[in-house]
C-alpha positions, -999 to 999 in steps of 0.1 A, spaced: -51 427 -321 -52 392 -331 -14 380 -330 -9 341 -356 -4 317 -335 35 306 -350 35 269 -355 64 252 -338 88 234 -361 91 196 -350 124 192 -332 146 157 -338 178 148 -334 201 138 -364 213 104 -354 238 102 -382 267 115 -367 260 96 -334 261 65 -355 297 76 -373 309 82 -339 303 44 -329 312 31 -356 348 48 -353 352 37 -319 340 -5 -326 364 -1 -356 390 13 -331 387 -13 -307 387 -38 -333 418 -30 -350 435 -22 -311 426 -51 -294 458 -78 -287 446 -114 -296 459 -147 -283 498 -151 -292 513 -183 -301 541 -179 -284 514 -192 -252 512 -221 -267 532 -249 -241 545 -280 -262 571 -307 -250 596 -318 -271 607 -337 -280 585 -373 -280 568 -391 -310 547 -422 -318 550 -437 -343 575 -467 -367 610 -468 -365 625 -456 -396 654 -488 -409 689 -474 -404 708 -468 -433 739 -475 -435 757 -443 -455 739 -413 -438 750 -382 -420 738 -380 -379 749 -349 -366 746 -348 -329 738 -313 -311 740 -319 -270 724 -296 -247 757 -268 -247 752 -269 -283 785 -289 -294 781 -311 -323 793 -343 -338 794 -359 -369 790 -397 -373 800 -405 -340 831 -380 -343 830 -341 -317 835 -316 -334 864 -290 -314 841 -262 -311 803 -251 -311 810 -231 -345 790 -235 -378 819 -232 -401 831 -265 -385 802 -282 -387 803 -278 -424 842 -293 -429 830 -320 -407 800 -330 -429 821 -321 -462 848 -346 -448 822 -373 -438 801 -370 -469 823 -356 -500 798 -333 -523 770 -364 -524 743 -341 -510 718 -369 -519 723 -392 -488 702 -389 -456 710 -364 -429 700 -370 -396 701 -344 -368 696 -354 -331 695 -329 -303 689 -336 -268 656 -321 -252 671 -289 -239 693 -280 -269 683 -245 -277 661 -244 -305 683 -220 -322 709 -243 -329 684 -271 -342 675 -243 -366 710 -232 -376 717 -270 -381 690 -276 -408 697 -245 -427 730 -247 -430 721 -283 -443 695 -270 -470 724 -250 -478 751 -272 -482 718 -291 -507 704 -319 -483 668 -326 -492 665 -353 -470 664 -338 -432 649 -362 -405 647 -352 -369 656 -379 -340 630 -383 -317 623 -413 -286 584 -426 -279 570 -410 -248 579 -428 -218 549 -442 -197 553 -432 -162 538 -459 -139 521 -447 -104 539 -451 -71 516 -481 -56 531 -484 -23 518 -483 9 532 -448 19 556 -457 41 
């Protein structure tokens, strides 16, 4: 009995799905990954170069200190509240919303109440905000003789 010889089918391996599976995972630990936050970023405040601006004579200078007490012109305020602040400035300025407005916080005002202050003046319709700043201070090195 002569018996055919069967003739082996070639064997391979589908690569397809081994190429969806990596693809799933590099899109996975692309979209999972955490990337730098700017909330890392470490900045001083608050220090600029740079001219100083003429005084005007008719502005508005509100003054936040570092409890976050204001005052107007020169004038404290009796409390730390927003509603104040804006009867202060009404009495200072009238309605003329066109007039500078100045706000000056010391360095560790929170940054909160820098905020509240310039929104509550784009509210009230002031257009032109500046923020108070001082030129860095050049620290000179201790040339003594150590003793």
């Amino acid at each position: 009995m002569q018996f055919k010889r069967q003739v082996k089918a070639e064997e391979s391996i589908n690569l397809t799905p081994l190429i969806d599976v990596v693809f799933l995972l590099l899109i996975f630990f692309m979209v999972s990954t955490t990337f730098t936050k700017e909330t890392h970023l470490k900045i001083d405040l608050p220090e600029a170069v740079g001219d100083l601006q003429p005084s005007v004579v008719e502005q508005i200078e509100v003054v936040v200190d570092a409890q976050g007490g204001f005052s107007v012109n020169g004038r404290a305020l009796v409390n730390k509240q927003l509603a104040t602040l804006r009867s202060g400035i009404v009495e200072v300025a009238g309605e003329d919303t066109s007039i500078p407005f100045i706000i000056t916080g010391d360095q560790n005002t929170p940054y909160q109440v820098i905020i509240s202050v310039m929104d509550l003046a784009g509210q009230m319709g002031y257009a032109n905000l500046s923020l108070t700043t001082q030129t860095p201070r050049t620290e000179t090195a201790d040339t003594g003789s150590g003793q």
